[in-house]
ROTORLUM-422275 format. One record per residue (C-alpha): y, z, x. Coordinates in steps of 0.001 Angstrom, whole numbers, padded with zeros to 6 digits, always signed. Last residue first. Layout:
% residues N
YZX
...
END
This chain:
% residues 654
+018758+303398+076739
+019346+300469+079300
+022689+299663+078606
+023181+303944+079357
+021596+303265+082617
+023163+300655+083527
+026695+302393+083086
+025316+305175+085305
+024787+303193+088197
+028199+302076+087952
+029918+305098+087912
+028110+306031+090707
+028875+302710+092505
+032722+303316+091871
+034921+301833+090079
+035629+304287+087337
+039433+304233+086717
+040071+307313+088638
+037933+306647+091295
+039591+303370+092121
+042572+304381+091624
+042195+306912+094260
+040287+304981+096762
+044011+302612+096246
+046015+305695+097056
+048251+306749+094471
+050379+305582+091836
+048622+304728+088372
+047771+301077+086742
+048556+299781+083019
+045866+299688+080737
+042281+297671+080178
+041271+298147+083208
+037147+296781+083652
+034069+297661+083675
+032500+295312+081130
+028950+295922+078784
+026085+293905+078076
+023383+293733+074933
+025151+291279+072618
+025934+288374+075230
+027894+289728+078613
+029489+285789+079684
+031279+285425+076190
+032702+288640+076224
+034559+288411+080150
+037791+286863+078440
+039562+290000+077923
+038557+292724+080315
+042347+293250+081907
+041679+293632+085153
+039921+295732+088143
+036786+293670+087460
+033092+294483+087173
+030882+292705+084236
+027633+294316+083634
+024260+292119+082187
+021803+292749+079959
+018790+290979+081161
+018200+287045+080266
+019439+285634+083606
+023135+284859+084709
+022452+282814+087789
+019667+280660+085732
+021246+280261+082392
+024204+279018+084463
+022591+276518+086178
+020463+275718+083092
+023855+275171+080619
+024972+272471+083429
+028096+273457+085557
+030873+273490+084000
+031297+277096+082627
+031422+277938+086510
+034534+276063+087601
+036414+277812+085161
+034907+281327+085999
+036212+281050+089614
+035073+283576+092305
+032156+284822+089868
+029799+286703+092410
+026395+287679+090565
+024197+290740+091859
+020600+291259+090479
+019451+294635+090036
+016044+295979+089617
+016064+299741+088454
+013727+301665+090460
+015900+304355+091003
+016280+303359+094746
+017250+300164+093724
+019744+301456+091430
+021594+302724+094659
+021664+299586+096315
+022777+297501+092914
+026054+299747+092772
+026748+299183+096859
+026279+295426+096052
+028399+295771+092710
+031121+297380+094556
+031208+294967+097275
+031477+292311+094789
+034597+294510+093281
+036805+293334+095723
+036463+289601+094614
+035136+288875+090899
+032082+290742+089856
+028657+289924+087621
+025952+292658+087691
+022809+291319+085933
+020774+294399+085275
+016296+294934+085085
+015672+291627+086560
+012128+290500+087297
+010714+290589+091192
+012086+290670+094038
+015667+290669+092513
+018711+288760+093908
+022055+289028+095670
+024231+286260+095736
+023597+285026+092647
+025945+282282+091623
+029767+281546+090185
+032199+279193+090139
+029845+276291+092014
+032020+275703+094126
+032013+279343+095173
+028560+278122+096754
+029561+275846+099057
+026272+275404+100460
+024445+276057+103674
+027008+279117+104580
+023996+281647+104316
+025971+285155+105544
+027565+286335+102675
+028501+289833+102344
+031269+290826+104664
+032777+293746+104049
+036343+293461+102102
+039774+295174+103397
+042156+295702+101159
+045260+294146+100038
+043126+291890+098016
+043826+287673+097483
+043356+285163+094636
+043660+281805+095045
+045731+280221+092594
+044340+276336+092078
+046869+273213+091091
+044457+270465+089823
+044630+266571+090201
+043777+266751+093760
+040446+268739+093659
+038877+268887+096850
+041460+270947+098598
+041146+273490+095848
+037151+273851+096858
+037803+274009+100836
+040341+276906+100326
+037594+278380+098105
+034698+278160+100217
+037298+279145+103162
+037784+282649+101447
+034080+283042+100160
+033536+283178+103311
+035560+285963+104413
+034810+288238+101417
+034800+288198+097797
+036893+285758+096360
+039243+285194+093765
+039675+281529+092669
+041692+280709+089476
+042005+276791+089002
+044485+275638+086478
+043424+272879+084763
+044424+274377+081194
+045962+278192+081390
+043484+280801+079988
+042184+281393+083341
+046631+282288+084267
+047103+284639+081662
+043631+286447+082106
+044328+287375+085797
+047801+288504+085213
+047037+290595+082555
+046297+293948+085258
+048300+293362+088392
+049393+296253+090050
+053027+296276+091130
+055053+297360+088034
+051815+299741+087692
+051870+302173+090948
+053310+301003+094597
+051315+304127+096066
+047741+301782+095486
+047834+297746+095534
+044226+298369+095172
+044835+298703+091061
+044515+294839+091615
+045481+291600+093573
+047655+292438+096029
+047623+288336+096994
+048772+285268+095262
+048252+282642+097425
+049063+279401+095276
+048312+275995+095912
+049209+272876+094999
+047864+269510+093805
+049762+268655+091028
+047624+267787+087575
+051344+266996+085372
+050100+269497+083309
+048969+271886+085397
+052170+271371+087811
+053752+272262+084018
+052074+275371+083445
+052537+276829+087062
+056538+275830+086431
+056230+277817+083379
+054304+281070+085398
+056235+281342+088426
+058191+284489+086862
+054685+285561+085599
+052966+285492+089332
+054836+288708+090082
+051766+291119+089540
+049332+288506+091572
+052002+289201+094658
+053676+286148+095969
+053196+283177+097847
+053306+279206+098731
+051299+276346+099385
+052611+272522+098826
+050682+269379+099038
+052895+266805+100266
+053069+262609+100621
+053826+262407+096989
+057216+263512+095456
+055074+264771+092592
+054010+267414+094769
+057207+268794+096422
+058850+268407+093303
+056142+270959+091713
+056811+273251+094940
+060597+273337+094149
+059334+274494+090218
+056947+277350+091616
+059850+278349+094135
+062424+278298+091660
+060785+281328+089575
+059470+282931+092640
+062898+283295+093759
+063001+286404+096497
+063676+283878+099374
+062472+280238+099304
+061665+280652+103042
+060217+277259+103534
+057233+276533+106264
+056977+273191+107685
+060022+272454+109856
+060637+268882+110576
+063845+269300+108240
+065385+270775+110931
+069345+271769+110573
+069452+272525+106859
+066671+274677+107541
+063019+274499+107357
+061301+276914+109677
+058875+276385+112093
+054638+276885+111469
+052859+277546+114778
+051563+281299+113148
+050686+279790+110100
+053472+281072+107129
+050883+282379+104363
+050452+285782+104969
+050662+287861+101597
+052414+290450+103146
+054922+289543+105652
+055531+286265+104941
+056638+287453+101539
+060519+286421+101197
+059005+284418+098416
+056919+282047+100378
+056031+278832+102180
+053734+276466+102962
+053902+272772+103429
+050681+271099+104112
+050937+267393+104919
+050566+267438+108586
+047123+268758+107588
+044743+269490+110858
+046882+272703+112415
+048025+273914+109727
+044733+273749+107935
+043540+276365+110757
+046513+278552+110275
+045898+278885+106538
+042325+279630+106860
+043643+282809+109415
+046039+283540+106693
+043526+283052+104079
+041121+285649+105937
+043952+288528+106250
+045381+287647+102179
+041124+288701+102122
+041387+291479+103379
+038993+291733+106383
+035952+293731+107266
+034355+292125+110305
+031180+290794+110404
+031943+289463+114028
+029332+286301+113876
+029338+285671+109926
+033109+285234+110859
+032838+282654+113663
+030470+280939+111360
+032531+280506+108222
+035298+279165+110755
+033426+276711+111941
+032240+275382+108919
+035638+275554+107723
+036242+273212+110928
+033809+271400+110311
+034720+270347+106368
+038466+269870+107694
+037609+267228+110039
+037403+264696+107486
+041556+264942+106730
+041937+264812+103485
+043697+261895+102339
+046528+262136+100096
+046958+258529+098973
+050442+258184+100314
+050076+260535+102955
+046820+258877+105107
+048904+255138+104513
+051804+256986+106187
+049056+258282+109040
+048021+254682+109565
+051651+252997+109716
+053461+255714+111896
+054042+252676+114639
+055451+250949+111519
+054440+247407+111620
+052864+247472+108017
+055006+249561+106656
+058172+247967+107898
+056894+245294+105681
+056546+246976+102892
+060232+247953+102687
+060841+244334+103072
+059081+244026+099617
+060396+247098+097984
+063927+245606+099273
+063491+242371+098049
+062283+243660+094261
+065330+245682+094121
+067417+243308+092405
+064738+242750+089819
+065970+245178+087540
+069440+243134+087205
+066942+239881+086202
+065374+242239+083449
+068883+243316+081751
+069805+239933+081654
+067184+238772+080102
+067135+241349+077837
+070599+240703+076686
+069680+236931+076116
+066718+237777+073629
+069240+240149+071597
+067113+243441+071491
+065236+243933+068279
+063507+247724+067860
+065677+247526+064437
+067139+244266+063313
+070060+243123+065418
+073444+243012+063893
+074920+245345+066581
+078514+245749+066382
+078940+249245+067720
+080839+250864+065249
+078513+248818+062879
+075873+249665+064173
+077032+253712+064368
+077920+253405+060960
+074632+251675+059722
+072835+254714+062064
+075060+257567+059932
+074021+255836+056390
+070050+255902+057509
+069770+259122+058969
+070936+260776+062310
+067119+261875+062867
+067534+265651+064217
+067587+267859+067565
+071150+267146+068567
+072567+265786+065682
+073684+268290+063826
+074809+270094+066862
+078396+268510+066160
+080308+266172+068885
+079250+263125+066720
+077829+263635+063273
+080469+261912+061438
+080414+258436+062489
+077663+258502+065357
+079207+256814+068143
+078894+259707+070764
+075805+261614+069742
+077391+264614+072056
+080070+264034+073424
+080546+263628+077293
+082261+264534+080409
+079736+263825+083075
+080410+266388+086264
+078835+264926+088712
+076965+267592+090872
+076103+266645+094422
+074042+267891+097271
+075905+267753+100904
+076978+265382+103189
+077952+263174+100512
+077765+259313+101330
+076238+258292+098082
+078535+260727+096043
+081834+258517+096421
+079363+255769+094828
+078331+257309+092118
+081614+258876+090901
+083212+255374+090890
+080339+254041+088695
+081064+256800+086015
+084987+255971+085913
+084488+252787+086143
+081074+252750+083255
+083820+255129+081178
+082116+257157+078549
+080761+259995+080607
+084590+260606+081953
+083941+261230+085667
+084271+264745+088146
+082785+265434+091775
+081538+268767+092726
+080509+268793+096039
+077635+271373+096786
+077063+274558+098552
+076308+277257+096056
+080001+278380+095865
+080797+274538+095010
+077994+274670+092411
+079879+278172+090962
+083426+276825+091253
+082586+273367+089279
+080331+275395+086628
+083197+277714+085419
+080580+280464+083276
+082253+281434+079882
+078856+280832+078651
+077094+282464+075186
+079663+281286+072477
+081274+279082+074518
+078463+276288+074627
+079535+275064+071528
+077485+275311+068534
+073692+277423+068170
+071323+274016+069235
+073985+273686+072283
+077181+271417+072715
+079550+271590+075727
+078873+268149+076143
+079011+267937+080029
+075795+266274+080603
+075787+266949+084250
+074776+264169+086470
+072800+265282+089739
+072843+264146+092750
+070127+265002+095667
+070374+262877+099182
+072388+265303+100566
+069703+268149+099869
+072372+270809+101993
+069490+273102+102741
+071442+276044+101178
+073070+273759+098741
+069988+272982+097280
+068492+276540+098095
+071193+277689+095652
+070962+274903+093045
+067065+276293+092548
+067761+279459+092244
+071059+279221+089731
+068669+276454+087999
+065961+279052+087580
+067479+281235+085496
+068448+278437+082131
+071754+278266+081843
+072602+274871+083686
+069242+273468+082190
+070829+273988+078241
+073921+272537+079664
+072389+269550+080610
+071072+267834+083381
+070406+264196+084552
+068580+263783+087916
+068572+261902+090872
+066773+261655+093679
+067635+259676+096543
+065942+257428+099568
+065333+257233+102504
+061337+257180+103613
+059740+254572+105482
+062514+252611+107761
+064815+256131+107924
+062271+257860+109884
+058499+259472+109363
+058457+263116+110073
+062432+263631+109247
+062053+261240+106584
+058947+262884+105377
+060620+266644+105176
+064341+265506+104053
+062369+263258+100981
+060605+266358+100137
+063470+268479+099699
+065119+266042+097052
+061793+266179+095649
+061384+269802+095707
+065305+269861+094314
+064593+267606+091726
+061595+269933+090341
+064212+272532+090081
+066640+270751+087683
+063406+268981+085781
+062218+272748+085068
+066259+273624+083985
+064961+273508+080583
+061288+273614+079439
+060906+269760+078550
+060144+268045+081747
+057246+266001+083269
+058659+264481+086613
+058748+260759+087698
+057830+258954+084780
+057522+255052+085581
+053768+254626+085062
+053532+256464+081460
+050883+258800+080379
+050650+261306+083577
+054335+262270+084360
+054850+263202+080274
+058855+262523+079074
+058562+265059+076026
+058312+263963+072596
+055426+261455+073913
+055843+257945+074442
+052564+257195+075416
+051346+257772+071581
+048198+259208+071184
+049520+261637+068152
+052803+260126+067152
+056016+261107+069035
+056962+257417+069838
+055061+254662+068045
+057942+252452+067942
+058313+252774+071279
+055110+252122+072252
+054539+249322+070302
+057894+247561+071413
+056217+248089+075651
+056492+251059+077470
+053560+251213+080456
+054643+247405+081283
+058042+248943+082897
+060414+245593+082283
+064017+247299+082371
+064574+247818+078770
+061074+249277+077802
+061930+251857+080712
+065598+252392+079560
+064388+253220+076060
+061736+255098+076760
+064596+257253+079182
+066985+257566+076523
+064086+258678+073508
+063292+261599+076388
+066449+263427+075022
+064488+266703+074410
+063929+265849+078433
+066946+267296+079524
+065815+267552+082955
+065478+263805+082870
+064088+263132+086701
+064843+260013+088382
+063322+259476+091770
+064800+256736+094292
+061919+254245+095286
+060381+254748+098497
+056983+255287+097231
+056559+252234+094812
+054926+253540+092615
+056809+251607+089713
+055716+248711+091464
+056623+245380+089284
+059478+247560+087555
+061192+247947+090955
+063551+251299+091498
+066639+251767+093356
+069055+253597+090872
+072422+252258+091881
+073702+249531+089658
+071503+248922+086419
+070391+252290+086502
+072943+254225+086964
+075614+252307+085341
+073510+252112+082019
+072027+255658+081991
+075995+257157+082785
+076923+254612+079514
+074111+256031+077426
+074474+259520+078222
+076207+260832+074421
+073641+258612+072467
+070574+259589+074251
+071919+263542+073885
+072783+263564+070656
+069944+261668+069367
+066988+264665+069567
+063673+263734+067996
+061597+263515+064669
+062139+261156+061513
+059422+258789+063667
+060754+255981+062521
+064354+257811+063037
+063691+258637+066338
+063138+255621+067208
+065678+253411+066318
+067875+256411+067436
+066890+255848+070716
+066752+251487+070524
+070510+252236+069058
+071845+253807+071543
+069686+252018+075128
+071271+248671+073580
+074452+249823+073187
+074460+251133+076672
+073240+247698+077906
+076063+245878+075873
+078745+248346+077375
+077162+247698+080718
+077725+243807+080789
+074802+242548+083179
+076174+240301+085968
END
């Protein structure tokens, strides 16, 4: 049996081993969780080396992941081939695996990207979540199994844990435990100069057992664990630690928190620790041992496979693991696309989504929608959708009440679980609170999808702190995000169909208040694939390019009418999502943009639109904060309107 004290040395000094190569990282918290890492992992934490996919493994998530030297360390320990001696002593360098922040997409055996505080808290509680929603669906033979993460005090203070740990307890996540670093040590000194907050009465308020160890103790730590295995509720261990434990003088200070301990303060903490080992050396017969306890688990992934293969559920597991598409979908978009050509009814499009929505309800077991106590307005809970509660985890729609924040980072669990693809919504104008859990699903390329309707100054008598002018911009400029706003009905399911076909990016489709004419009728192509193209042309040569985004297509149809009958030729672009447009091929876009000057129309913020007017072209666009009044209103005030339009061409055509 593997001695814990030697593992926990060994996890110390490979962190600080690192860090100081690198003279960059954070010891204090590697040293001070050592010993909970070491009983953790070598004693409950069911994971196999040989798979690290393995799907019914139990998650670990470093929420503190300024201490991500632990968890390379524990990886490299165990056998993970992503984290081998050269990766560890290459950690923090540019192209390194072993990045400054655990990263989900470099290193097979990283659960959850984390960094931004409290982020790895909430992204535990979608996975937690998840594991209630697919065992319920598929039984305890296929999916049982727990999450766990570590947590500072940084991640206890941060908004979104208060959120998140409330729908935890809310939905009594049994199978969630998390281990509080309980150093009462931040960047600024101890904790009590901004929190006089008593964290065992405010989890046990939010639902959850509270359970209490000394962080130094592997009995006292391993006794913890395994009172919290049979909890009927989520769990919070409180770990009472100090921070950079070992480290002669620096120990319990927030000197070493976010530095390189230095050479004299790593021979003392050697030495404390008697380890004669050269740096990055681990005693051959330690790892050994350390690598035979990791393969404990081996059996189980293997039986576990069996009841795979002669699950009755086998086929539609297989569907989940790899996130299949159902083939059906494409016909019944189809379908949909010509039901609405058909009625030509005016619809908003939040009104289209929903009825898209209920559709993929219907054909996507693994579509999990919810909202932020919005189901009445931006319309994404299908109409056969039931509830999750504490009581029915078969439900598939979550009320994550008014918690945006939590929401974006319970969805991003949801999604790295595997076996899910979450939706959920807001208004546009409230999209900022989900915006660093949007950032990170980005990063970690999570397939989800947000609905983020009221889109512009059409929000109307709810004035500015509800109208959405920057939103639009902050989220393009955001790496692998899709941004889809469309037009009408079909562009709707064009753009429902495009997110579903890209797994490794998150996409924000973009929804009006208003109702929106029909305007396309050829459904041939997915042409909102494409990110932009002409959907209304010129006879003959182009006098005007008009180029809109979603309600203000209409506009720009209406606008090119009238310069028709002044014998101005107007060609009419729809730009549902500019990032998918700037990659097509410089001739496709050539082509739909043409060599006339050329208008942009959108009720946002105009930054970003230069690069697609050239020298000659112009933007309509609002550039300040809304008005209250009646969305015509607004629209009149702030020029959008076909008249104003019309007379914008004609002064680019002086």
């Amino acid at each position: 049996m593997i001695n814990l004290k030697d593992l926990a040395a060994a996890i110390r000094i490979l962190s600080v081993d690192m860090i100081e190569k690198a003279q960059s990282g954070h010891p204090g918290m590697p040293l001070g969780m050592a010993d909970v890492a070491a009983v953790l992992w070598a004693k409950f934490l069911r994971i196999d080396p040989t798979c690290p996919a393995w799907f019914n493994r139990d998650r670990f998530i470093l929420s503190n992941g300024h201490g991500s030297a632990l968890l390379y360390s524990l990886l490299y320990l165990f056998g993970f081939e992503d984290v081998d001696l050269n990766a560890l002593q290459s950690f923090r360098q540019l192209g390194s695996k072993t990045a400054g922040h655990p990263e989900k997409t470099l290193i097979n055996g990283i659960d959850f990207s984390t960094g931004p505080l409290g982020q790895g808290l909430a992204g535990g509680v979608g996975m937690a979540l998840a594991e209630r929603l697919l065992n319920a669906e598929f039984g305890d033979a296929l999916v049982h199994h727990k999450t766990y993460v570590f947590a500072g005090d940084g991640c206890l203070m941060e908004g979104i844990s208060e959120e998140a740990v409330a729908l935890a307890g809310h939905w009594k996540l049994n199978q969630l435990i998390v281990l509080w670093d309980d150093n009462h040590i931040t960047i600024d000194g101890s904790t009590d100069i901004a929190s006089s907050t008593d964290m065992k009465k405010r989890f046990e308020a939010n639902n959850w057992l509270v359970l209490k160890c000394d962080g130094h103790s592997p009995q006292s730590i391993e006794k913890a664990l395994t009172q919290a295995q049979t909890s009927d509720k989520p769990v919070l261990i409180d770990c009472k630690t100090t921070i950079g434990f070992g480290a002669p003088t620096k120990a319990g200070t927030p000197k070493c928190h976010g530095s390189p301990l230095g050479a004299d303060e790593i021979a003392g903490l050697r030495q404390k620790l008697n380890w004669t080992s050269a740096p990055f050396e681990i005693p051959q017969a330690l790892l050994t041992e350390i690598r035979a306890q990791a393969k404990q688990w081996e059996k189980t992934r293997r039986e576990w496979e069996k009841q795979v293969e002669k699950s009755p559920y086998r086929q539609e597991f297989i569907k989940r693991l790899t996130q299949e598409i159902p083939a059906c979908l494409s016909t019944v978009l189809k379908q949909y696309k010509e039901a609405v050509i058909h009625q030509k009814e005016a619809l908003a499009t939040r009104k289209s989504s929903q009825n898209i929505i209920n559709l993929l309800a219907e054909k996507m077991p693994s579509l999990v929608c919810g909202s932020a106590d919005l189901a009445g307005a931006s319309y994404t809970k299908p109409q056969t959708a039931v509830a999750v509660t504490k009581d029915n985890y078969a439900g598939r729609y979550i009320h994550y009440g008014i918690r945006e924040h939590a929401m974006g980072g319970i969805m991003n669990g949801l999604a790295a679980h595997g076996g899910l693809i979450p939706l959920a919504g807001t208004f546009l104008s409230f999209v900022d609170y989900m915006k660093p859990a949007i950032r990170l699903a980005c990063l970690m390329e999570l397939q989800e999808i947000y609905v983020l309707t009221h889109d512009s100054i059409g929000v109307g008598e709810d004035g500015p702190t509800h109208q959405p002018i920057e939103q639009l911009v902050s989220l393009r400029a955001t790496p692998n995000l899709l941004v889809l706003r469309p037009a009408d009905s079909v562009e709707t399911a064009e753009c429902y169909e495009t997110a579903l076909a890209h797994q490794k990016t998150p996409s924000a489709i973009i929804c009006s208040r208003q109702a929106l004419p029909l305007l396309r009728e050829n459904i041939n192509e997915n042409l909102s694939a494409k990110g932009g193209y002409v959907l209304k042309e010129t006879p003959e040569r182009r006098n005007v390019t008009l180029i809109a985004t979603g309600s203000e297509v209409s506009l720009a149809c209406r606008a090119a009418a009238l310069l028709e009958k002044e014998n101005i030729a107007a060609a009419v672009v729809s730009m549902p999502c500019r990032e998918l447009f700037e990659l097509q091929s410089a001739s496709y876009r050539e082509a739909v943009l043409g060599t006339a000057p050329r208008l942009v129309i959108e009720a946002a913020s105009s930054l970003g639109w230069d690069r697609f007017i050239g020298e000659t072209g112009a933007i309509l666009s609002v550039d300040s904060f809304g008005a209250s009044g009646k969305g015509d209103d607004l629209f009149k005030h702030f020029g959008f309107t076909p008249e104003n339009v019309v007379q914008i061409v004609k002064n680019l055509l002086l």
